[in-house]
C-alpha positions in Angstrom: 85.6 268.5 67.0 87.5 269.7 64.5 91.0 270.4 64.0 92.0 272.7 60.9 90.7 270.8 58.0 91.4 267.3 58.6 88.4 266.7 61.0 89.3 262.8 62.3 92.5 263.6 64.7 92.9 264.8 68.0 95.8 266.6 67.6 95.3 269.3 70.0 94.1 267.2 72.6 95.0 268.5 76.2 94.1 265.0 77.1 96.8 263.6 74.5 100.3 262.7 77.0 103.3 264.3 76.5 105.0 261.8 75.4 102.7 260.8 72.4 102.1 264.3 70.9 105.1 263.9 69.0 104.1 260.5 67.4 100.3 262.3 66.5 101.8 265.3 65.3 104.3 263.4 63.2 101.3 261.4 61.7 98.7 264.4 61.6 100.8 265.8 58.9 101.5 262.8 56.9 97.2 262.5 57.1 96.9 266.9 56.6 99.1 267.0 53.7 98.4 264.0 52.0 94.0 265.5 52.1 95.8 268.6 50.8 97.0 266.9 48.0 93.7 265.1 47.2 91.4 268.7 47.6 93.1 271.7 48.2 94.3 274.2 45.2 94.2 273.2 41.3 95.9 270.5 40.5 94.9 268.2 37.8 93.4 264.5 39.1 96.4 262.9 37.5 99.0 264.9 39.2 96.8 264.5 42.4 97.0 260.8 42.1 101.1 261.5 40.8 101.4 262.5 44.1 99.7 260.6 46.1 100.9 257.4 44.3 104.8 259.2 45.3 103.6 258.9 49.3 102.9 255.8 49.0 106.6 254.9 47.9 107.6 256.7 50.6 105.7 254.3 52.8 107.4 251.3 50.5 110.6 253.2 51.8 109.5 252.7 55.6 108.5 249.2 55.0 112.0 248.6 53.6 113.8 250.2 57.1 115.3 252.7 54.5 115.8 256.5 55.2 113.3 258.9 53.4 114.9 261.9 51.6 111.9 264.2 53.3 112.1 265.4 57.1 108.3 264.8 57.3 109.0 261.0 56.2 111.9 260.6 58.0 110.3 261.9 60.9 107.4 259.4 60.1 109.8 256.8 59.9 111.1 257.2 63.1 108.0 257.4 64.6 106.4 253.9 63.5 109.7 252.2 64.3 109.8 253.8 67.9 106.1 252.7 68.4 106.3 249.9 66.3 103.0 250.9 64.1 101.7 249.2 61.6 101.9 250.8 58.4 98.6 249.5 56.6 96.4 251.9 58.7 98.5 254.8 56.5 98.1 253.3 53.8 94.2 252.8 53.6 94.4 256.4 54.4 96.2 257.2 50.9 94.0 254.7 49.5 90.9 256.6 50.8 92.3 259.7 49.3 93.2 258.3 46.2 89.5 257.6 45.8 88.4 261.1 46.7 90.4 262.4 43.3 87.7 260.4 41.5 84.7 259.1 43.3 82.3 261.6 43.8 79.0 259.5 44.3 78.7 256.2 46.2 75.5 254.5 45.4 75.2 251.9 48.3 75.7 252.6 52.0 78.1 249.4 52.1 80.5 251.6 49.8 80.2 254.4 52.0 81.1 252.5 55.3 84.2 250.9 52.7 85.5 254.5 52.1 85.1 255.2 56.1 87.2 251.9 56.9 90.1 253.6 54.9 90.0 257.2 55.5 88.4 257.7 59.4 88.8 254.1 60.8 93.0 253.6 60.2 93.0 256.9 62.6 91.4 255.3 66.0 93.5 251.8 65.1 96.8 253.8 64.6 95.9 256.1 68.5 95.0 252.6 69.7 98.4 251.1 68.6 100.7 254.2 70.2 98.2 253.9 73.8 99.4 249.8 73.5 95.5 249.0 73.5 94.9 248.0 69.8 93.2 244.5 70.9 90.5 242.8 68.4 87.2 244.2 70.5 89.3 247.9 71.3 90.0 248.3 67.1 86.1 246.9 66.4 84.7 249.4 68.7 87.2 251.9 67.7 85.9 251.1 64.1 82.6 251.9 65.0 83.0 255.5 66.6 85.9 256.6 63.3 82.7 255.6 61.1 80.0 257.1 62.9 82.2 260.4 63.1 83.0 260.4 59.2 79.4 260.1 58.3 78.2 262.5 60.9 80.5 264.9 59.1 79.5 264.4 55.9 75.8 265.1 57.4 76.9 268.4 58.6 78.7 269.1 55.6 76.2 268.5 52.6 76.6 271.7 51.4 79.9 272.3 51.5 80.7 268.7 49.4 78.3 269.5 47.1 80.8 273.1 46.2 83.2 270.1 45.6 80.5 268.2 43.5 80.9 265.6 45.6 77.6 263.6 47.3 78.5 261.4 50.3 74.8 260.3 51.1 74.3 257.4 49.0 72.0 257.1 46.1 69.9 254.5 47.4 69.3 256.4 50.0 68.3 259.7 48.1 66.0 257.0 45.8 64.5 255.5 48.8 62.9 258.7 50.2 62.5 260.8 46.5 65.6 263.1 46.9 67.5 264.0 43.7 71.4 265.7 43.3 69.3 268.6 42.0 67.1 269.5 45.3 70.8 269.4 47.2 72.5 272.0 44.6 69.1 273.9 45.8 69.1 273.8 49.2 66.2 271.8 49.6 65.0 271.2 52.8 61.0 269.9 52.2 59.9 267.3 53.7 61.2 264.3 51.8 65.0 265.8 52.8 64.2 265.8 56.5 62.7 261.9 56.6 65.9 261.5 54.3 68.4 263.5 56.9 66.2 261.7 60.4 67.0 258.5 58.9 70.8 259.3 58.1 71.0 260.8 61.4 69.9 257.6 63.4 72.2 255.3 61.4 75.2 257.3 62.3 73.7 256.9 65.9 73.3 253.5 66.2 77.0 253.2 65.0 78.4 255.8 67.2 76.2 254.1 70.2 77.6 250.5 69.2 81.1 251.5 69.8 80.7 253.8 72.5 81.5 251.0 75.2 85.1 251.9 74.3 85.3 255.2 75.6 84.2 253.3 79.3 86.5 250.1 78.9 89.9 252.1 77.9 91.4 254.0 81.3 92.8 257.2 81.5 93.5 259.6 79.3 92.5 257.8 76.6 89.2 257.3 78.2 88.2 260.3 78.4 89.3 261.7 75.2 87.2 259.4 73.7 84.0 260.2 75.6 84.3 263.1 74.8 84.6 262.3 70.9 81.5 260.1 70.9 79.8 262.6 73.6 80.4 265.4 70.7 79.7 263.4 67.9 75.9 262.3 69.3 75.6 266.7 69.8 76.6 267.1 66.7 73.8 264.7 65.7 71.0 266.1 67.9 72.3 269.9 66.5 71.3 268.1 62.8 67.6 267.1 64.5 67.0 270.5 65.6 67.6 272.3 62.5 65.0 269.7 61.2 67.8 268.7 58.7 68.3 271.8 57.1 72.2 271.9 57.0 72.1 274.4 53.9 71.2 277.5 56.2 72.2 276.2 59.0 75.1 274.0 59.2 75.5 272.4 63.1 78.1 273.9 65.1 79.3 273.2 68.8 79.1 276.6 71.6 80.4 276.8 74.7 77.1 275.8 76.3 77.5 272.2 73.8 80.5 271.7 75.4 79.1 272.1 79.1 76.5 269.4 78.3 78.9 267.1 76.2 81.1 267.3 79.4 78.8 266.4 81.9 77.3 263.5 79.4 81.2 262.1 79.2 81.3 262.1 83.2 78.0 260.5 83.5 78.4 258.0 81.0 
């Protein structure tokens, strides 16, 4: 599902049409770079916000119908005006990045599902917005699946945030069933993690579940691209289950034989 390191675009799609690649690629890297800047190398916090907060003028720049002095921005430029895009979707995503510099615990699931509005939701609104289908039910729905595939990779990825000190599973979550920062620096995987991990795992369901009429009501291309998201999202999801939780030893991958059955589950939708 993913693509290099910023796991919530599709921009290798074959399914993507000619004609929009161009406009995905063009917004991919405003999304890659500006996670870059948030995580990758070793940069201070407040020259990672420095920079951040210099994208965002950038964006002030677009608003404004001004030419950027960057050939990424310029090309972004030319892209929103030529698909007429909203620009707040690119913005939440800075905003969402912003908060990854210094938020590294979110105690209630409702600040969870805030940080997935702004850095996975703005990415199904903005593809909905190029395909011309970005009506109220398409971007709730859409809303739905961009959460349920955030959370589903922080599941899978427990491990790997907690190298970055960083604890997506909320706190009243890890009170609720006993679980403590300590057993996940550990690898803990008794059985208050897996009622912990089952119970994570059928949230992210249910959400994935309760957008999932999208992927049927959208035609085409489109369509299908997204059963196949949501179709690979609930795999990923049932690869959690039958580790028992355990995504310290083994974290859930996708094989060619996943990809058999997540394409016969999109057909038979």
């Amino acid at each position: 599902m993913a693509v290099d390191h910023y796991e919530n675009f599709p921009v290798a799609s074959l399914l993507l049409p000619a004609r929009l690649r161009p406009a995905v690629a063009d917004i991919y890297a405003f999304a890659r770079s500006a996670d870059d800047i948030a995580d990758e190398g070793d940069a201070t916090p407040e020259e990672r916000l420095a920079s951040l907060h210099a994208y965002e003028a950038q964006l002030d720049l677009i608003a404004r119908q001004q030419p950027c002095a960057t050939p990424m921005f310029e090309r972004l430029r030319q892209t929103i005006a030529r698909h007429d895009l909203p620009l707040q979707p690119l913005r939440d995503l800075l905003s969402a990045f912003c908060q990854d510099v210094v938020t590294t615990r979110y105690a209630h699931y409702t600040d969870l599902l805030d940080y997935c509005r702004r850095s996975a939701n703005p990415v199904g609104a903005l593809m909905l917005h190029l395909y011309g289908a970005a009506s109220e039910e398409n971007l709730r729905d859409s809303d739905a699946i961009c959460s349920a595939l955030q959370l589903i990779n922080f599941w899978q990825d427990v491990a790997i945030d907690w190298q970055k000190q960083r604890i997506y599973l909320p706190l009243e979550d890890l009170a609720r069933f006993g679980v403590k920062p300590e057993d996940i620096a550990a690898g803990r995987c008794d059985g208050r993690w897996q009622q912990l991990m089952r119970f994570e795992v059928e949230r992210a369901r249910a959400l994935m579940l309760a957008g999932a009429p999208l992927a049927k009501r959208l035609p085409g291309r489109i369509g299908w691209e997204l059963r196949l998201v949501v179709q690979g999202g609930l795999r990923i999801l049932a690869r959690v289950e039958r580790v028992q939780g355990d995504v310290f030893g083994h974290r859930p991958k996708l094989g060619k034989a996943d990809w058999l059955a997540i394409g016969w589950r999109a057909l038979t939708m």
